[in-house]
Backbone as CSV, one residue per row, in Angstrom:
resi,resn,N_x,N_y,N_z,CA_x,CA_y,CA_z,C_x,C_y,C_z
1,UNK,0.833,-1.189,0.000,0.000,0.000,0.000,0.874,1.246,0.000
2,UNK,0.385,2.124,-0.915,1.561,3.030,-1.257,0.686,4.747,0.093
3,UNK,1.450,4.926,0.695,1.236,6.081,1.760,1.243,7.563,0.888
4,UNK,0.622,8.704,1.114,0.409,9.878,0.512,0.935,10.575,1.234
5,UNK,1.826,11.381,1.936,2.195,11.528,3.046,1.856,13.105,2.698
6,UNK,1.486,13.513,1.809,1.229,15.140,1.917,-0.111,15.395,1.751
7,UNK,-1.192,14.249,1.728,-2.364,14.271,1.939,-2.243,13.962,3.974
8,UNK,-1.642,12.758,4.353,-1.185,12.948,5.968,-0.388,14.266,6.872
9,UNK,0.010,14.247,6.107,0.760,15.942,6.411,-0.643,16.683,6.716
10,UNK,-1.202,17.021,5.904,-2.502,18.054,5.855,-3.662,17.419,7.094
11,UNK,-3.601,16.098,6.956,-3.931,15.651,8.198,-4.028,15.489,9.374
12,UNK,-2.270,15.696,9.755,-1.917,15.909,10.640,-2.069,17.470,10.911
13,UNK,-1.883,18.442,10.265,-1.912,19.807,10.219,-3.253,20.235,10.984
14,UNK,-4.603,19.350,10.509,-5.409,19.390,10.993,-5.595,19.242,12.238
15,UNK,-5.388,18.048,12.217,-5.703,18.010,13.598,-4.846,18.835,14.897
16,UNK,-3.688,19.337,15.022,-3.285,19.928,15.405,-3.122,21.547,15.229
17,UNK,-4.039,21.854,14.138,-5.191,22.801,14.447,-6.012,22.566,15.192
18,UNK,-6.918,21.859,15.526,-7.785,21.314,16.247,-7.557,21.222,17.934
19,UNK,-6.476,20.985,17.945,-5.763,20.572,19.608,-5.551,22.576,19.708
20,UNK,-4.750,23.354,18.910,-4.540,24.877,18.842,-5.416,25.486,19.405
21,UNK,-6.735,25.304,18.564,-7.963,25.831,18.758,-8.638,25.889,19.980
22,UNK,-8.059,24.745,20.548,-8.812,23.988,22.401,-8.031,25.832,23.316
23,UNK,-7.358,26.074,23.129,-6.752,27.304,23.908,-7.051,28.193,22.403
24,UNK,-6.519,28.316,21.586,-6.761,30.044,20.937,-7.409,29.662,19.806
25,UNK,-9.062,30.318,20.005,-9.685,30.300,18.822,-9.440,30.661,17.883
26,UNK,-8.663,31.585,17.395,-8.276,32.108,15.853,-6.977,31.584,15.977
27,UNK,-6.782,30.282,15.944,-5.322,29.867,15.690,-5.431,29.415,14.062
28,UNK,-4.491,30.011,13.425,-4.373,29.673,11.635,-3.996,28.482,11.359
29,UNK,-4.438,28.448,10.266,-3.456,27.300,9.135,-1.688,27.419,9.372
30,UNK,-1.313,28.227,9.358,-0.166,28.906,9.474,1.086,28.278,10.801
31,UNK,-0.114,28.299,11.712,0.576,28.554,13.128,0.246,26.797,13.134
32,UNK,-0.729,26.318,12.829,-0.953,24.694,13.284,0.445,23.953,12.166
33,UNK,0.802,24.582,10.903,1.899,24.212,10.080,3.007,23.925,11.159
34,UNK,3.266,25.191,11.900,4.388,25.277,12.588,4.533,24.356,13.423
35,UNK,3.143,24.526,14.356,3.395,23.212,15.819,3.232,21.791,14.806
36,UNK,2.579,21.592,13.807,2.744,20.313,13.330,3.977,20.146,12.690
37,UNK,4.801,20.531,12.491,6.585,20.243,11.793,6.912,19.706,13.076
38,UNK,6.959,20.426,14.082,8.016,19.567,15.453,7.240,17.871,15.398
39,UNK,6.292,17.548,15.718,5.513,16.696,16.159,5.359,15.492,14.570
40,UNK,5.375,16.511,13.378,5.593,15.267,12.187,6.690,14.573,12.207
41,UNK,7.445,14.274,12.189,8.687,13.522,11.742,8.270,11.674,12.771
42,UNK,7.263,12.090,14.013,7.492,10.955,14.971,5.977,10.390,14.294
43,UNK,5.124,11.073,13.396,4.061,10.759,12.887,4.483,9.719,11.428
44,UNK,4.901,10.473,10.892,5.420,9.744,9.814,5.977,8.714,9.857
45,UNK,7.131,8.721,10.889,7.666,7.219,11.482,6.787,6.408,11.782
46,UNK,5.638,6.372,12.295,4.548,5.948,13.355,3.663,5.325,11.368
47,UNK,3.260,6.021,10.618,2.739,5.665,9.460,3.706,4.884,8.317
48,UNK,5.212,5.004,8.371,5.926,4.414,7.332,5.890,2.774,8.317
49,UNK,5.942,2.476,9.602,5.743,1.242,9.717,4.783,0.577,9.396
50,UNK,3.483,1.481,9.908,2.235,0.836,9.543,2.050,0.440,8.231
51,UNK,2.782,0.796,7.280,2.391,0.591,5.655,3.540,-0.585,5.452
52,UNK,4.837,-0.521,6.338,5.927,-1.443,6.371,5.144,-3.269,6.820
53,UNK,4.139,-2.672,7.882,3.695,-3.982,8.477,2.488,-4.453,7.477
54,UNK,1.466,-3.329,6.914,0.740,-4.034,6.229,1.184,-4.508,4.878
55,UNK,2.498,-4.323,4.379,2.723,-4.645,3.626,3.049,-6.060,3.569
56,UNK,4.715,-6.647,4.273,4.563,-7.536,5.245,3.406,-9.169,5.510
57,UNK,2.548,-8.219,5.889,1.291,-9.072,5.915,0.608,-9.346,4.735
58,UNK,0.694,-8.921,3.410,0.107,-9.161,2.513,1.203,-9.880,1.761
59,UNK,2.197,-9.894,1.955,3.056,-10.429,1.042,2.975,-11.591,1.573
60,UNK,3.379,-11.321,2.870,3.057,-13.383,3.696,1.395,-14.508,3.569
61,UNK,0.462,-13.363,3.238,-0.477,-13.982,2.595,-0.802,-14.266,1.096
62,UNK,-0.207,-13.768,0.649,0.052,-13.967,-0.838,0.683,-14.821,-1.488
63,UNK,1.725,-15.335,-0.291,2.753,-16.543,-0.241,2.233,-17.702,0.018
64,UNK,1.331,-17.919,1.070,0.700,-18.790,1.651,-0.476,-19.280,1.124
């Protein structure tokens, strides 16, 4: 399964707009970019396995 990671990016962006918003209602697109760069890199890791493992698993069933 091939990962989109700049459709997840925007995802993640989101939602950490979302967490922003819980304290400052007019928190931007802008500012959730920012706090989501520190916090992506351990996301992405966290999604390149998951696509590592389902991959993995389909190949070992494909075998079998």
């Amino acid at each position: 399964m091939l990962v989109n990671y700049r459709k997840e990016w925007f995802n993640h962006v989101a939602k950490e707009r979302r967490r922003l918003q819980r304290k400052d209602k007019n928190a931007t697109h802008r500012q959730a970019m920012a706090a989501a760069s520190v916090t992506w890199p351990k996301q992405k890791a966290k999604l390149q396995r998951k696509a590592a493992r389902e991959a993995k698993k389909s190949q070992r069933a494909a075998s079998s």
